[in-house]
C-alpha positions in Angstrom: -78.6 -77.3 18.8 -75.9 -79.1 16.8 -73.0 -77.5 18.9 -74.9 -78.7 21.6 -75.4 -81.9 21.0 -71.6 -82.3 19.7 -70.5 -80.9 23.3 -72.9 -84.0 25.0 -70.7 -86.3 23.0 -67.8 -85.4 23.8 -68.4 -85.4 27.8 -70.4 -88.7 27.8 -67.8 -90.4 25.7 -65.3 -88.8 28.1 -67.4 -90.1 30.9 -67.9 -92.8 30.1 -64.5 -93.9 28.3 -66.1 -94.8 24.9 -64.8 -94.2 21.8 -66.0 -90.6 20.3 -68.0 -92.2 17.1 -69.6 -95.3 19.4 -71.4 -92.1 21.3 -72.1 -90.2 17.7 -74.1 -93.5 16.6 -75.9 -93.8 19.9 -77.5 -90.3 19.6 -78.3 -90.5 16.3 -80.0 -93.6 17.0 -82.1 -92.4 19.6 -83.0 -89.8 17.6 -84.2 -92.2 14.8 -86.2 -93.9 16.7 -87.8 -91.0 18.5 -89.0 -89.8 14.8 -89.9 -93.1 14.3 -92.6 -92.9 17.2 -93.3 -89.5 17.3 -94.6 -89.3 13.5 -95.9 -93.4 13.3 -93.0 -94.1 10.7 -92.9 -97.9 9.5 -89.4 -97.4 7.4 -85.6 -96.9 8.5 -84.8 -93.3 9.5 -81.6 -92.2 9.6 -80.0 -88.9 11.2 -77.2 -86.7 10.1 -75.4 -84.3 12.5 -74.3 -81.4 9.8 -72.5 -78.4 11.0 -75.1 -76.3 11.9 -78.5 -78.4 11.9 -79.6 -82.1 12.7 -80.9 -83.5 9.2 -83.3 -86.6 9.0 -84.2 -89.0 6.1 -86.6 -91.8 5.0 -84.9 -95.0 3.8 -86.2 -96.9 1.0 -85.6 -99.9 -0.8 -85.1 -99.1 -4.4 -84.1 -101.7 -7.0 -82.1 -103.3 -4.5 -80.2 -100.7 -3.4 -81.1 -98.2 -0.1 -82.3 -94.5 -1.4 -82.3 -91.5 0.8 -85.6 -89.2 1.2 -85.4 -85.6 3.1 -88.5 -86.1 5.7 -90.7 -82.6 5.9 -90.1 -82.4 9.6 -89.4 -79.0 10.7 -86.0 -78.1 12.8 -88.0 -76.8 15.7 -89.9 -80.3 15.8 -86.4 -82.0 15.4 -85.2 -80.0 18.4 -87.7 -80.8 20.5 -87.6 -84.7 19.5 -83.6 -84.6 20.1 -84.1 -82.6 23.5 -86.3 -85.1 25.2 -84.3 -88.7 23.2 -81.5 -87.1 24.9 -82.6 -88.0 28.3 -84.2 -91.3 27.4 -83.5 -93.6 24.5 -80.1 -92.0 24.1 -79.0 -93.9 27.5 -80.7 -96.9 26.5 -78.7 -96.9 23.4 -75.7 -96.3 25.0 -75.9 -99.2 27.3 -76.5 -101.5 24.1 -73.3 -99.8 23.1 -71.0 -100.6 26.0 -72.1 -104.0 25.9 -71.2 -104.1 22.6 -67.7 -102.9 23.3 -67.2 -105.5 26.2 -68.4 -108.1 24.0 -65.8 -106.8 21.0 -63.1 -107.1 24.2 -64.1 -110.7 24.7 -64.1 -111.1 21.3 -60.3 -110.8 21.3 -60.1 -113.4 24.4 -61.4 -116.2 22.0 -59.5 -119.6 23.6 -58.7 -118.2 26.2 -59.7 -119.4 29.8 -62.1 -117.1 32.0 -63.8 -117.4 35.5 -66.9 -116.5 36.6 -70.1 -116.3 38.8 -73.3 -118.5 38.0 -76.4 -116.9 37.5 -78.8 -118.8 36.5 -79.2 -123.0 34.8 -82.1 -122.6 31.9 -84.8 -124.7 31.6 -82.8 -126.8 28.2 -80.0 -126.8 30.8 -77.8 -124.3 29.6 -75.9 -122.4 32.5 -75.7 -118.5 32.3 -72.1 -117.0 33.3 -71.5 -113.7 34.8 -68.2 -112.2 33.2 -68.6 -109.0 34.6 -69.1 -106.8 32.0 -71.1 -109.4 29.8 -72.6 -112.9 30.5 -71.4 -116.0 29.0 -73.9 -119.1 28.0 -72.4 -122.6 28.9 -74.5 -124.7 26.4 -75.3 -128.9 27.8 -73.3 -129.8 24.7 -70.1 -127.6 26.2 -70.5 -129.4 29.8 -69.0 -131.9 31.7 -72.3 -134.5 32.2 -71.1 -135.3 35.6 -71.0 -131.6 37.2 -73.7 -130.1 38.8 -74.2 -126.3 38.1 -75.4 -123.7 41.0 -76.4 -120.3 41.1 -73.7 -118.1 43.1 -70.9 -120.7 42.4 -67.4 -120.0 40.8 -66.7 -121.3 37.3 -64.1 -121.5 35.0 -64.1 -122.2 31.0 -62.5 -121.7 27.8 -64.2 -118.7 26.1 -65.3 -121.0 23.0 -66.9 -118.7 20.9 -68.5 -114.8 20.4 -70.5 -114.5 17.8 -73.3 -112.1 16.8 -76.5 -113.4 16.3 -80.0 -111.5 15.6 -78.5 -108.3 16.6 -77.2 -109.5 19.3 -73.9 -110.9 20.5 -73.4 -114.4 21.5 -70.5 -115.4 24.1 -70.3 -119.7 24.2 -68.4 -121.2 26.8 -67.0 -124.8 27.2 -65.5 -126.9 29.7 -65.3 -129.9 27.1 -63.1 -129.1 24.3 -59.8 -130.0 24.0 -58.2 -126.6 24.1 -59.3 -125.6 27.7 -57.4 -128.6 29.1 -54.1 -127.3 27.2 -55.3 -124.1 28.7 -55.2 -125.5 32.0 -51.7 -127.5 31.5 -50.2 -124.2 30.3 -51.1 -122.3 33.6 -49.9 -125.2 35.6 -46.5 -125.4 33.8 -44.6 -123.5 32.8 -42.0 -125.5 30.6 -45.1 -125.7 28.5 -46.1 -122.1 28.1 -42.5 -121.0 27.0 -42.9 -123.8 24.2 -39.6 -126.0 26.2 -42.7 -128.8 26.2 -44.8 -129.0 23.0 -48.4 -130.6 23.1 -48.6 -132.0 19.8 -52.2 -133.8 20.7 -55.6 -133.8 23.3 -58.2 -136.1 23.0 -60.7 -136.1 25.6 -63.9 -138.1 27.2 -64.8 -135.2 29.4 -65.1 -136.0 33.0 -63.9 -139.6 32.6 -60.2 -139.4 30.8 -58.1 -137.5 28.2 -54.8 -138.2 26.6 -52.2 -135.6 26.3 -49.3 -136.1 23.7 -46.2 -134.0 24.3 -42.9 -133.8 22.8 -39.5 -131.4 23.4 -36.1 -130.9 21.3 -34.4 -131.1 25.1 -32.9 -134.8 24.8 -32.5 -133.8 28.9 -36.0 -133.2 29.4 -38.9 -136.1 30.6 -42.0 -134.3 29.0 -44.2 -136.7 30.8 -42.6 -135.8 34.3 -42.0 -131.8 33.9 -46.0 -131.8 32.8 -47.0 -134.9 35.6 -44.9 -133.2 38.4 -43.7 -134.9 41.8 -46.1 -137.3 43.0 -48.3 -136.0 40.9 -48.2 -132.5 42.1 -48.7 -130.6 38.7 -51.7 -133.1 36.9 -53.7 -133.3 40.2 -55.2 -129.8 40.3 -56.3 -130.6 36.4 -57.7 -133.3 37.2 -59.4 -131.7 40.2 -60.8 -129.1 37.8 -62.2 -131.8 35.3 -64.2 -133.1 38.1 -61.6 -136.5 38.5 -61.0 -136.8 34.6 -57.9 -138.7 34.3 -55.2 -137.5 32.3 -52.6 -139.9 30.8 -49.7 -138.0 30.0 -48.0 -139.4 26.4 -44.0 -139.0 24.8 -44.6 -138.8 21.2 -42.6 -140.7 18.9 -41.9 -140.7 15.2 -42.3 -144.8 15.4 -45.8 -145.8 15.3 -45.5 -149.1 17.6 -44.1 -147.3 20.0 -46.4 -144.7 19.8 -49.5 -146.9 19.5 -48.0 -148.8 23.0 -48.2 -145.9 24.7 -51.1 -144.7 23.8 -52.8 -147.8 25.5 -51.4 -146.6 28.8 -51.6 -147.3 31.7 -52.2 -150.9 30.3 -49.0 -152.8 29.3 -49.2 -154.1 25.4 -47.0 -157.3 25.2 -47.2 -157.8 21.7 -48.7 -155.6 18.4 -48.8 -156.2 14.9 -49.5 -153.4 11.9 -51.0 -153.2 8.8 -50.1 -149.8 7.5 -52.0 -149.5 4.4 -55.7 -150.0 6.8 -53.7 -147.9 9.5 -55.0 -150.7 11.4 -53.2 -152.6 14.3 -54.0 -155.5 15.9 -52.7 -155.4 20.0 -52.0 -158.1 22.3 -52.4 -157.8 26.1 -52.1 -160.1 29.3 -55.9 -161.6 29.6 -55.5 -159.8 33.5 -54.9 -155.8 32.4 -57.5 -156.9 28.8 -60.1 -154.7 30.8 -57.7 -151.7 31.5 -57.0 -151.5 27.9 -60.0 -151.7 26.9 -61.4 -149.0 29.7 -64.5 -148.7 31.0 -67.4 -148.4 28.2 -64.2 -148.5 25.8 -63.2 -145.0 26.8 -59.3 -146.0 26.7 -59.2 -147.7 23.6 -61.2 -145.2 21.6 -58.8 -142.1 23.0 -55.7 -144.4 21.7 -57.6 -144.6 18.5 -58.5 -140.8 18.0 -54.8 -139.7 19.5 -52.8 -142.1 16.9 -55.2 -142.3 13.7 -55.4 -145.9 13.8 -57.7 -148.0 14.4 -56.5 -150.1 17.0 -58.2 -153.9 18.3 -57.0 -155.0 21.7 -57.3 -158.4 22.9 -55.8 -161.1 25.1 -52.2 -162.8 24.1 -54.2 -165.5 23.9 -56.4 -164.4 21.1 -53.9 -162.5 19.5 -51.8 -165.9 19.1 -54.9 -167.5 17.9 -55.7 -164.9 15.2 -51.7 -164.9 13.7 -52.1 -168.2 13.8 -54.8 -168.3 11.2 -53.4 -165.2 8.8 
């Protein structure tokens, strides 16, 4: 019966291009549970394939630790259990197995940008991805609040996360974080994918604006332009993706002034002062382009604030006058 069963292995993990000792687990685990059933057993059961017959125990908690008991169950009865699991819960526990295996595959694809087919939006809202082998779960948390999710419709995200959870694995997706929109730079250009153009900071309102800091050694290279590209050839399929999320491409620079003023693009700072022990500065603009520094609901000014670590207050040249004035 053993050589058998050792000849099914090897052809089903030929078959089915698994690897030998996946198969071995899956057999003896329909076996298990077979016993299980067929002789109303409430504790673990655990099969070994010896060399010349199929050997089945009773696991027990002991003191802490797991102990082994022989069960009296006769080879013939063994046989007969292992003939008919062999047909049955032996495929079931290989499918559980090769979905392990494509999950373990994804597993290694972990920030890495996928596409794939919507199945279904749950009642909570999250939004079930077809991968192919697995399915992927686009939590509300890990969307874009202005998109609008259909079954049968193409998707792409960054593969956030594949965890397992109650026996079970978990694949998150996310079309929010940070990391898929240097995903989606890096397939766009290339200059950026052979590390020519470093991004050296992303900070994003998803759907409404990010802010992308780049840098490179290359005193002949414009960053901002290579990554922007001709009439905006290279940043408008991003944006596309990100449902019309703006993108504000930034030079980084060592000075923090500098930096800070172009971090409030596209508004125009006409005068700044610092206070570098609060990391705090205080930024004049013309009373006119106030509002576009500011951005709508404050989005611009809080990116500039997350991007630079300070904390920076925008207000008119007006008020800004006024308030250096009084200090």
């Amino acid at each position: 019966m053993v050589k058998n069963l050792r000849k099914l292995i090897e052809q089903v993990a030929k078959d089915k291009n698994l690897p030998h000792w996946i198969v071995e687990r899956s057999l003896k685990n329909a076996i298990a549970l077979a016993v299980k059933r067929d002789m109303k057993i409430k504790e673990d059961i655990e099969v070994d394939l010896e060399e010349e017959d199929i050997k089945v125990y009773m696991v027990r908690k002991k003191n802490g630790e797991s102990v082994k008991f022989p069960l009296d169950i006769s080879p013939e009865d063994v046989n007969r259990i292992a003939a008919h699991v062999a047909k049955e819960e032996f495929l079931k526990e290989l499918e559980r197995a090769e979905e392990e295996r494509g999950y373990l595959e994804y597993l290694e694809m972990e920030g890495k940008v996928v596409v794939g087919i919507i199945r279904k939006v749950t009642e909570e809202g999250d939004v079930v991805v077809d991968l192919g082998k697995v399915t992927g779960t686009l939590p509300r948390k890990e969307q874009i609040k202005k998109e609008v999710y259909k079954p049968g419709s193409r998707i792409r995200a960054l593969i956030l996360s594949v965890k397992r959870k109650r026996g079970k694995y978990e694949l998150i997706l996310s079309r929010t974080h940070p990391i898929f929109l240097r995903r989606l730079i890096e397939q766009e250009v290339p200059e950026v994918r052979t590390g020519d153009i470093v991004i050296k900071g992303i900070v994003r309102e998803p759907g409404e604006r990010a802010k992308v800091m780049v840098h490179t050694e290359d005193p002949k290279m414009d960053p901002v332009g290579i990554i922007v590209g001709v009439r905006g050839s290279r940043i408008a399929p991003i944006t596309e993706e990100l449902s019309g999320e703006r993108v504000d491409v930034i030079r980084w620079s060592e000075n923090v002034e500098d930096l800070i003023r172009k971090s409030l693009s596209p508004a125009t700072v006409s005068k700044i002062r610092l206070d570098p022990k609060k990391k705090r500065a205080e930024v004049g603009v013309p009373k006119d382009k106030l509002s576009l520094a500011i951005g709508r609901h404050g989005v611009n000014v809080k990116l500039a604030n997350r991007l630079t670590g300070w904390y920076i207050d925008v207000m008119s040249e007006e008020d800004f006058d006024k308030l250096v004035k009084l200090k």
